[in-house]
Every structure is written in C-alpha cells, then in structure tokens.
N, CA, C and O atoms as a GROMACS GRO file, in nm:
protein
  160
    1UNK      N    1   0.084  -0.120   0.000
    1UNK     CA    2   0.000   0.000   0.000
    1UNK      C    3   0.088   0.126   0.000
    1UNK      O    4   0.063   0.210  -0.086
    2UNK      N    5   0.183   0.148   0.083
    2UNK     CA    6   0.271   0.246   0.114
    2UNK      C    7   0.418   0.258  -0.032
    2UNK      O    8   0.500   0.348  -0.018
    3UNK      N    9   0.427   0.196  -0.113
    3UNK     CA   10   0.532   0.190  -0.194
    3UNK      C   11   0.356   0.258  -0.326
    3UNK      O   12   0.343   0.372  -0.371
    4UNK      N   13   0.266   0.146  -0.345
    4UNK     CA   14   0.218   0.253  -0.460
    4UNK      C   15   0.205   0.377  -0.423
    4UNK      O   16   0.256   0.454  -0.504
    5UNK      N   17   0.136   0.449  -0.293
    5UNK     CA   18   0.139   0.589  -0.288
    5UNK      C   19   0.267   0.679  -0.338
    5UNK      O   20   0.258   0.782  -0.404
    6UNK      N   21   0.376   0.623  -0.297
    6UNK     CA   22   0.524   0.696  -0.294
    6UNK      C   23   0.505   0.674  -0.471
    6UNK      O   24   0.472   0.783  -0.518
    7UNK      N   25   0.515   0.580  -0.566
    7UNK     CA   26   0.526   0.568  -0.674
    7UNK      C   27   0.403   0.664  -0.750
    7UNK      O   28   0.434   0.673  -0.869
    8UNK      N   29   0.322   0.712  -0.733
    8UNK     CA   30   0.234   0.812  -0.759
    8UNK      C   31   0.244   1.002  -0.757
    8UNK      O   32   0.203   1.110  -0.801
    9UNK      N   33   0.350   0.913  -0.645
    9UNK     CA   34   0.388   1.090  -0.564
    9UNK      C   35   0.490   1.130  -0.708
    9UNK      O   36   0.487   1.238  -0.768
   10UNK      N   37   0.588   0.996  -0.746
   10UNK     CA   38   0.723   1.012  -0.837
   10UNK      C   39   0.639   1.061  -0.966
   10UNK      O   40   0.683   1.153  -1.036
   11UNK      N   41   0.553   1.017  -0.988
   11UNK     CA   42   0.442   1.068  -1.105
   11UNK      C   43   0.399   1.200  -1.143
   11UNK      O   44   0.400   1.257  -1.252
   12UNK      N   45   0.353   1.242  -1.009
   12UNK     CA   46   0.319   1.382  -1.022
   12UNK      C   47   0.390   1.437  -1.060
   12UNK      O   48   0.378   1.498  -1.166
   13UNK      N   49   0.545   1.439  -0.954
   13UNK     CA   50   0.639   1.517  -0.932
   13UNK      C   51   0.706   1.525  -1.044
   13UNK      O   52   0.773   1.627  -1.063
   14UNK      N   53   0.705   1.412  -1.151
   14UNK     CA   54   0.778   1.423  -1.291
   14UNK      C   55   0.670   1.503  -1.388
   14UNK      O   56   0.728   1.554  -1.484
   15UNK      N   57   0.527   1.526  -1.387
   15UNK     CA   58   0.425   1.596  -1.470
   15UNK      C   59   0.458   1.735  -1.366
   15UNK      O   60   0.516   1.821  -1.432
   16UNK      N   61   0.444   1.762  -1.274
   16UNK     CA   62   0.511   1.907  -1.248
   16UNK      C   63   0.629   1.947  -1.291
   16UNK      O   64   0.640   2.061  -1.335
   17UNK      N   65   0.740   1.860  -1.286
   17UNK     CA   66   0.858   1.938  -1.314
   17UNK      C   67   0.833   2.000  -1.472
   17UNK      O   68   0.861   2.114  -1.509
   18UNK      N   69   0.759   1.869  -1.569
   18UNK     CA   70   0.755   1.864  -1.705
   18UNK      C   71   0.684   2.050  -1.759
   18UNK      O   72   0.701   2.135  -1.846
   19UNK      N   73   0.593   2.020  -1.623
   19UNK     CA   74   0.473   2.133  -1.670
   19UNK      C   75   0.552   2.272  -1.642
   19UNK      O   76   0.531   2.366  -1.718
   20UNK      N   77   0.640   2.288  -1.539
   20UNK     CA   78   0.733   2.363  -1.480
   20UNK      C   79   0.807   2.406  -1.615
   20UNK      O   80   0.809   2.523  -1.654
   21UNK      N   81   0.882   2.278  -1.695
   21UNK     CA   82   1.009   2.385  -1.784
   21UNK      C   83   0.912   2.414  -1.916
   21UNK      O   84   0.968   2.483  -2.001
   22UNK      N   85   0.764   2.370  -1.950
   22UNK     CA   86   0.647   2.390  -2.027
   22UNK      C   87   0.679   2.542  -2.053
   22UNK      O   88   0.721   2.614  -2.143
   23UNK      N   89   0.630   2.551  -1.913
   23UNK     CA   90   0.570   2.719  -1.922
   23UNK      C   91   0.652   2.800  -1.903
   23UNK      O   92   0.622   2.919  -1.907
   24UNK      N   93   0.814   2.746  -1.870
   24UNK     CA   94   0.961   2.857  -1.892
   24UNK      C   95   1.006   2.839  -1.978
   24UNK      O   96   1.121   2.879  -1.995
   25UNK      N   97   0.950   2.782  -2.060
   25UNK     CA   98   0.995   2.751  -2.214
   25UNK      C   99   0.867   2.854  -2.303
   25UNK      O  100   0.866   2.886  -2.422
   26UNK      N  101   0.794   2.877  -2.222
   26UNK     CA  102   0.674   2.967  -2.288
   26UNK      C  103   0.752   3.090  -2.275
   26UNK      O  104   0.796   3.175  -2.353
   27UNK      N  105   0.754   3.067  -2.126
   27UNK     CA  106   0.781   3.219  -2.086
   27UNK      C  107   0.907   3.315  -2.150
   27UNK      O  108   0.911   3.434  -2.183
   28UNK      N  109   0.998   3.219  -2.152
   28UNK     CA  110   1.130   3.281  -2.260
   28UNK      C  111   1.119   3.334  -2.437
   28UNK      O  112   1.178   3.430  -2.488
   29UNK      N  113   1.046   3.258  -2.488
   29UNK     CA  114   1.001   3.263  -2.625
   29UNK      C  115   0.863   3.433  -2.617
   29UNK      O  116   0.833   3.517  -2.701
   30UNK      N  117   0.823   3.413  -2.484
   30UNK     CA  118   0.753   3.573  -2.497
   30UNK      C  119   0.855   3.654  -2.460
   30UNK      O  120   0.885   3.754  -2.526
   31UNK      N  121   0.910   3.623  -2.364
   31UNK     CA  122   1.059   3.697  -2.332
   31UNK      C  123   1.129   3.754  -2.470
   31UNK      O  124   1.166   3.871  -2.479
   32UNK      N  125   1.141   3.671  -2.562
   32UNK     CA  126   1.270   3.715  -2.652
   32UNK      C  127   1.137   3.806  -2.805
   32UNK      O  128   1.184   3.880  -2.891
   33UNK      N  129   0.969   3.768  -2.796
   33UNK     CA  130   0.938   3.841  -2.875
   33UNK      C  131   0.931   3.960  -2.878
   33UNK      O  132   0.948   4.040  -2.970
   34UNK      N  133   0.888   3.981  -2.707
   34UNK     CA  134   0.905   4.141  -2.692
   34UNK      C  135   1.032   4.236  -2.708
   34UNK      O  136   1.032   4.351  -2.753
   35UNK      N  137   1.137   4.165  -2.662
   35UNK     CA  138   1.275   4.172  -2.718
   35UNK      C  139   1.270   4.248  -2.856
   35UNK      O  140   1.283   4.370  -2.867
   36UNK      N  141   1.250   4.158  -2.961
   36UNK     CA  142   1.221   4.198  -3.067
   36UNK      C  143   1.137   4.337  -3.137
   36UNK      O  144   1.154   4.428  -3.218
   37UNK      N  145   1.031   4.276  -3.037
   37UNK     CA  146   0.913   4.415  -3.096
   37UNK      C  147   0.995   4.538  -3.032
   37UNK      O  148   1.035   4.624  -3.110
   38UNK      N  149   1.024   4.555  -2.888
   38UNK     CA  150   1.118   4.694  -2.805
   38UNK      C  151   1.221   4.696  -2.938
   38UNK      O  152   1.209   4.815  -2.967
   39UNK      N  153   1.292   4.654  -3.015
   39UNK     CA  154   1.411   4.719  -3.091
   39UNK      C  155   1.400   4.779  -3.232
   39UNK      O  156   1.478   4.852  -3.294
   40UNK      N  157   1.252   4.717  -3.270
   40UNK     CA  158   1.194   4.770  -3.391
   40UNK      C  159   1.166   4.915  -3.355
   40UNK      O  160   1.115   4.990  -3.438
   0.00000   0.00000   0.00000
C-alpha cells in the first residue's frame, strides 16, 4: 500500500517538473518576442 502511494507521488512530481520547464519555455520565447518588438 505504502510503496504505490510513494510511486504516484514520483508521477506527479515528474508531470510538475515537465509542466514547470512547459511554461519557462513559454515564458522565454515571450521573453525574446518582446525583445524583438522593443528594438523595432
């Protein structure tokens, strides 16, 4: 009982990290458009 919970926890924690570099991978790519648009 106590090993599937922990193996569930490893689950999440790998779909958070995933979702984590998701949206700093968003966030940089808006990062570098505005970049762009400020030099025009």
């Amino acid at each position: 009982m106590g090993n599937k919970s922990k193996l569930s926890n490893k689950k999440l924690e790998e779909k958070l990290i995933n979702e984590i570099m998701i949206s700093s991978i968003i966030l940089e790519v808006v990062f570098l458009i505005l970049l762009v648009v400020a030099k025009q």
